[in-house]
N, CA, C and O of each residue as an XYZ file, in Angstrom:
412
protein
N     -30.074     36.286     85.136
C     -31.328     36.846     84.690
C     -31.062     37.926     83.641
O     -30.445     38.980     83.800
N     -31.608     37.489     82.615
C     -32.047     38.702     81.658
C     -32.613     39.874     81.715
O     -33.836     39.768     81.806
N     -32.214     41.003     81.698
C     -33.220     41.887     81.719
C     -33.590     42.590     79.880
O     -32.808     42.773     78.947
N     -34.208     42.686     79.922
C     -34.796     42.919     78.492
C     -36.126     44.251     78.451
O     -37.314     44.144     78.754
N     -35.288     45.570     77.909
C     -35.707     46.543     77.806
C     -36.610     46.790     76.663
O     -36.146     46.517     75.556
N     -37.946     47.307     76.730
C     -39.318     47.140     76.012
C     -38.761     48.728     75.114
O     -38.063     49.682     75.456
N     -39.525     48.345     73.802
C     -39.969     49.504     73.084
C     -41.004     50.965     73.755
O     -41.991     51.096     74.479
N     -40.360     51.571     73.237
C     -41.639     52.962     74.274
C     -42.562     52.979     73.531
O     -42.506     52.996     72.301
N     -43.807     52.974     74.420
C     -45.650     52.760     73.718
C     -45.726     54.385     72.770
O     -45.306     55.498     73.087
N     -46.268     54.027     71.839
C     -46.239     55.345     70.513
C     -46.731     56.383     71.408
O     -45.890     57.274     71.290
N     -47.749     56.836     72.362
C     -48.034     57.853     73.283
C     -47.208     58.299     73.888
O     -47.261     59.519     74.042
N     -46.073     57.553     74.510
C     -44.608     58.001     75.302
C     -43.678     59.026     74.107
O     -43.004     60.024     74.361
N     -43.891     58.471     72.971
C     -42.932     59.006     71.791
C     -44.188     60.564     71.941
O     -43.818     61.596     72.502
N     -45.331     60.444     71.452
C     -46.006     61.364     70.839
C     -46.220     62.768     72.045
O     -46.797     63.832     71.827
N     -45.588     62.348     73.234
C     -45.767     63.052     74.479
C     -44.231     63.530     75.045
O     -43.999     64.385     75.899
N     -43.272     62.703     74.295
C     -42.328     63.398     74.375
C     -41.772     64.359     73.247
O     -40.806     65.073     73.517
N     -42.310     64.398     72.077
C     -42.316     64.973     71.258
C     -42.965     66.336     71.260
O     -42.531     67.231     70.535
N     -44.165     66.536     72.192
C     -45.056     67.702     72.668
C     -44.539     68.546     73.364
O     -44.725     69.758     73.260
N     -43.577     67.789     74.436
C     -42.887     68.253     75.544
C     -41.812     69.236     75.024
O     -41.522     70.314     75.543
N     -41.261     68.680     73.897
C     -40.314     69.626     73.087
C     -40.783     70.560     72.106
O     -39.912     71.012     71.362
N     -42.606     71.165     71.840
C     -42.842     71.712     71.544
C     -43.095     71.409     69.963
O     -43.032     72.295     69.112
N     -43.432     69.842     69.634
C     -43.792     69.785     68.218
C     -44.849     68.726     68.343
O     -45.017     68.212     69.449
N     -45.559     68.360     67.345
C     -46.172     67.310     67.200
C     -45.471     66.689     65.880
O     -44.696     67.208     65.077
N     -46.074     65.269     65.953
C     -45.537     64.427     64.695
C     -45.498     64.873     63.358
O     -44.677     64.644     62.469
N     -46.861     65.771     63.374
C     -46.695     66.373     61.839
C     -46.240     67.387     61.367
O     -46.103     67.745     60.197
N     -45.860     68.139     62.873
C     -44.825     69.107     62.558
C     -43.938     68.866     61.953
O     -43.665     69.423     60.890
N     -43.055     67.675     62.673
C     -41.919     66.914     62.717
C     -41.647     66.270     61.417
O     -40.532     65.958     60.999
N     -43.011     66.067     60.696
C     -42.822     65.073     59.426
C     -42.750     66.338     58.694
O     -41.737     66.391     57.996
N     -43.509     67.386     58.627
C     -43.472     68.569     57.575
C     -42.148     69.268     57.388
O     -41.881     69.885     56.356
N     -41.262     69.147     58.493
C     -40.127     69.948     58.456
C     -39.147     69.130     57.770
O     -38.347     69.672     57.008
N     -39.127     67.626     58.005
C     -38.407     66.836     57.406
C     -38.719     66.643     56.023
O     -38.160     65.698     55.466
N     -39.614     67.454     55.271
C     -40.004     67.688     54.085
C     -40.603     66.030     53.615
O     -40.327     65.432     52.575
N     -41.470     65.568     54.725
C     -42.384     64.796     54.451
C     -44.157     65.208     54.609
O     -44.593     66.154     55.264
N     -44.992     64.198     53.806
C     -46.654     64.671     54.418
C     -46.799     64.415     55.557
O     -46.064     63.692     56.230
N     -47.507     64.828     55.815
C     -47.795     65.015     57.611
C     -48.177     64.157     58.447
O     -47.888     64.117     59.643
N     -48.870     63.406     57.822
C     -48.649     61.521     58.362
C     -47.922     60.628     58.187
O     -48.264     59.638     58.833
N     -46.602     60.428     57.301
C     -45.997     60.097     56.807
C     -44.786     58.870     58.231
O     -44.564     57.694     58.520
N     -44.300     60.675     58.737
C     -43.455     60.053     60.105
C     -44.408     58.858     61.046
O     -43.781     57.923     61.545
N     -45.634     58.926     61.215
C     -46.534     58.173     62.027
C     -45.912     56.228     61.227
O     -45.661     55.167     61.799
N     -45.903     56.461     60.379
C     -45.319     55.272     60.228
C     -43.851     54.346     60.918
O     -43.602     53.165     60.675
N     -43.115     55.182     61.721
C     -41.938     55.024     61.868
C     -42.585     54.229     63.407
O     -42.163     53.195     63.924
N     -43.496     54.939     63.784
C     -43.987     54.222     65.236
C     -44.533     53.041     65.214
O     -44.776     52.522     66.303
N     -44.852     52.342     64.019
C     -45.862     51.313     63.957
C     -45.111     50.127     63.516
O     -45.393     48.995     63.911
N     -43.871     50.465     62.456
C     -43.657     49.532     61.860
C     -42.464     50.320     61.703
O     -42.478     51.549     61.630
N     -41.126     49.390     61.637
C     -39.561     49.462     61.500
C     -39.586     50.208     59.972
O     -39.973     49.677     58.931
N     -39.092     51.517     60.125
C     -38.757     52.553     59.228
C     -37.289     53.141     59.498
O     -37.274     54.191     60.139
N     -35.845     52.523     59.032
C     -34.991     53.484     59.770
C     -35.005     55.241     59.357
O     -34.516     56.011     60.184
N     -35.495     55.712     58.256
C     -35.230     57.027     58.203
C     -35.981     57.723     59.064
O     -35.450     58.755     59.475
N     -37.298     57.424     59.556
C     -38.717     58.338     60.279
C     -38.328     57.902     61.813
O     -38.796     58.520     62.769
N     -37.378     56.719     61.986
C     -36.714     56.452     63.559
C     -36.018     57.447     63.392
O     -36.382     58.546     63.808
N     -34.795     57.245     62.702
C     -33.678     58.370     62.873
C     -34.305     59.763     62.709
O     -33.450     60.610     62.967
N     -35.250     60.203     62.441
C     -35.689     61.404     62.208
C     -36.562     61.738     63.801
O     -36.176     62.750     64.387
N     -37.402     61.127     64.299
C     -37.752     61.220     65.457
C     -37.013     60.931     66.295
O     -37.003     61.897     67.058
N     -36.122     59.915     66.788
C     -34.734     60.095     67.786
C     -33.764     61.350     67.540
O     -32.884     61.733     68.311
N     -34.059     61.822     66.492
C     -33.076     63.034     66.525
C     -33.679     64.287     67.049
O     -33.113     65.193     67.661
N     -34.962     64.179     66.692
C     -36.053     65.835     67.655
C     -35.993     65.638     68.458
O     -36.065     66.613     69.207
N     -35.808     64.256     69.139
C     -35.948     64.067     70.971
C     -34.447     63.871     71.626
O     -34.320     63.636     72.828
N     -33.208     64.000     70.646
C     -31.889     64.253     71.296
C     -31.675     62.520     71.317
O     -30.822     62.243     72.161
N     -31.975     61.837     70.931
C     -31.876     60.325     71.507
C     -31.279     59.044     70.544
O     -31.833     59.210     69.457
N     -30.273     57.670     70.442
C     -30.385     57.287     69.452
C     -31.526     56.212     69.412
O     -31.847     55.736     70.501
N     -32.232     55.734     68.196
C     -33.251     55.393     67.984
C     -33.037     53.934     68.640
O     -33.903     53.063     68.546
N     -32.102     53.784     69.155
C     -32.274     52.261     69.675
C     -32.493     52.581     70.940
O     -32.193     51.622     71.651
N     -32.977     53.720     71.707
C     -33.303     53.839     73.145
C     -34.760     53.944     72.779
O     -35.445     53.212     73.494
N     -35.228     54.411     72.169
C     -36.939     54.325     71.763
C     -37.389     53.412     71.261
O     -38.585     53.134     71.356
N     -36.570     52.749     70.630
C     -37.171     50.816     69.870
C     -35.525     49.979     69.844
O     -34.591     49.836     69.055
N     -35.980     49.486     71.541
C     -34.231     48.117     71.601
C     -34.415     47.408     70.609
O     -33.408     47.161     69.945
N     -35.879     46.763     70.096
C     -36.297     45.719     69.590
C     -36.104     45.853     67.833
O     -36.533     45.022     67.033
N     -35.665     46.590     67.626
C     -35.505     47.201     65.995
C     -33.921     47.565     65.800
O     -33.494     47.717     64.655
N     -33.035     47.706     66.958
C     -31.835     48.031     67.005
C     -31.049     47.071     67.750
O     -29.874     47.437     67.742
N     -31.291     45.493     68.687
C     -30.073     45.469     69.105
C     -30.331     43.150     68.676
O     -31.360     42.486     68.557
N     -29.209     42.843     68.614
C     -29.654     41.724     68.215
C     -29.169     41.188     68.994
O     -28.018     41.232     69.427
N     -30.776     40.111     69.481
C     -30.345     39.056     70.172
C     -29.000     38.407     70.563
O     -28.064     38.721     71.298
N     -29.281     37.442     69.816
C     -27.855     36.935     70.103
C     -26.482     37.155     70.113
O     -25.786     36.168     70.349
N     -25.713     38.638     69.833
C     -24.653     38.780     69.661
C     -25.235     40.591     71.337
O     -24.507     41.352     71.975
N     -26.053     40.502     71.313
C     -26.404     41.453     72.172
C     -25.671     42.849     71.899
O     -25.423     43.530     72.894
N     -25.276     43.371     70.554
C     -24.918     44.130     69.996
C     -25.709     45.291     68.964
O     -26.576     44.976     68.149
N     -25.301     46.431     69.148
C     -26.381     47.747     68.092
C     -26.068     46.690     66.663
O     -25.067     46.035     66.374
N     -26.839     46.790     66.248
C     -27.202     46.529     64.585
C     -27.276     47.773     63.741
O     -28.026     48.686     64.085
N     -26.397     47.876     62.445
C     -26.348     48.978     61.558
C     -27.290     49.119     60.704
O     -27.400     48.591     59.597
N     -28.231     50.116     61.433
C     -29.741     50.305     60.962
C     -29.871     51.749     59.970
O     -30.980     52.088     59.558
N     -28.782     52.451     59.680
C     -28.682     53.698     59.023
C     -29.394     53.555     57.975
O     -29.775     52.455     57.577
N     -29.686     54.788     57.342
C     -30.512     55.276     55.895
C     -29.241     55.116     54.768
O     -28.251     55.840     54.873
N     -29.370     53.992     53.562
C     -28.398     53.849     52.752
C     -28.665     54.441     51.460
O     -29.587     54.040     50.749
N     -27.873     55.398     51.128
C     -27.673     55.986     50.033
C     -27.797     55.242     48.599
O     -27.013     54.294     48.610
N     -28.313     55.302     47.686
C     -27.737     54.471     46.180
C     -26.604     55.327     45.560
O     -26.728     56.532     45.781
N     -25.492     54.944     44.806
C     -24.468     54.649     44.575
C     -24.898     55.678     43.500
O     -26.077     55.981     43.318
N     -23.763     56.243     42.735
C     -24.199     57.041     41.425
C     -23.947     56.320     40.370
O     -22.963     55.591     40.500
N     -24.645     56.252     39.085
C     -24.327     55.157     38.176
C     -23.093     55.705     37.688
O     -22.743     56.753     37.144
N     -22.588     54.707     38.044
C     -20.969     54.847     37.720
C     -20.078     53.755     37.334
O     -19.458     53.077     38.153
N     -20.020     53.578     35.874
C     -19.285     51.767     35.425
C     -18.218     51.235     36.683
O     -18.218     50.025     36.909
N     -17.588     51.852     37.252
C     -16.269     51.446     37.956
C     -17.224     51.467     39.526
O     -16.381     51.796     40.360
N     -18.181     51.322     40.044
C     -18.874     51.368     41.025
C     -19.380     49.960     41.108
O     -20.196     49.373     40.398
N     -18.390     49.389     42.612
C     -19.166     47.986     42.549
C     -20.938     47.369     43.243
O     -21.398     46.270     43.553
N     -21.419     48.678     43.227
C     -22.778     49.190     43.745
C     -23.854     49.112     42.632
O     -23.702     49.863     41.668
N     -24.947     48.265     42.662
C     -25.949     48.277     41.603
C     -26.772     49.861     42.195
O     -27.303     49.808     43.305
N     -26.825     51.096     41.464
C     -27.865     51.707     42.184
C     -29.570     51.640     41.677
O     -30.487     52.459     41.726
N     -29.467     50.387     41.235
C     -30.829     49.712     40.401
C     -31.559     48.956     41.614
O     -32.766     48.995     41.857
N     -30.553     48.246     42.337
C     -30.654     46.860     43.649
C     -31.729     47.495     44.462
O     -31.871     48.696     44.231
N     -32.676     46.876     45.538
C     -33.446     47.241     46.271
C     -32.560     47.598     47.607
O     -31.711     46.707     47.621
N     -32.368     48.310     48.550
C     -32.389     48.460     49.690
C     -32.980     47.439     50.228
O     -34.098     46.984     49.984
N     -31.745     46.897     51.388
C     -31.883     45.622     52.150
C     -31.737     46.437     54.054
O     -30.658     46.525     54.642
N     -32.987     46.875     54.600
C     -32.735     46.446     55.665
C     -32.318     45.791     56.928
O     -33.243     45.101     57.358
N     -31.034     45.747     57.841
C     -30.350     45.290     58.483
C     -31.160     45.025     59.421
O     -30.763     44.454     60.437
């Protein structure tokens, strides 16, 4: 038997976030975002506004969304980090023109 661990309902996030004495738009303002901004990270797969809210709550973001961090079939974390662009640099085998490809 499988057991298969659920995403936490956005109220669990927004109530543990209280508990530590902030709300979301605190949380987004300090991260030098607008104040609704982070609310996106709850709705829809964002790794920077995950990693930014798993980090106010001490946690990595694949304990607050399995379903965005661990893959099926190899039942392994998936490398979901925030990727830097490259500096334009001729000898750089990095387009920093290329779109960001989510893992």
């Amino acid at each position: 038997m499988r057991i298969r661990r659920k995403d936490w309902h956005s109220a669990d996030i927004i109530a543990r976030l209280k508990k530590k004495g902030m709300t979301m738009a605190e949380l987004s303002r300090q991260s030098g975002l607008s104040s609704s901004t982070l609310a996106n990270a709850i709705v829809r797969p964002w790794p920077k506004g995950e990693w930014l809210i798993a980090g106010a709550l001490n946690l990595h973001p694949a304990e607050i969304w399995p379903s965005r961090y661990y893959d099926p079939k190899t039942r392994s974390l998936r490398d979901r980090k925030v990727r830097l662009p490259a500096a334009k640099d001729p000898e750089s085998p990095l387009d920093p023109e290329a779109p960001f490809v989510d893992l």
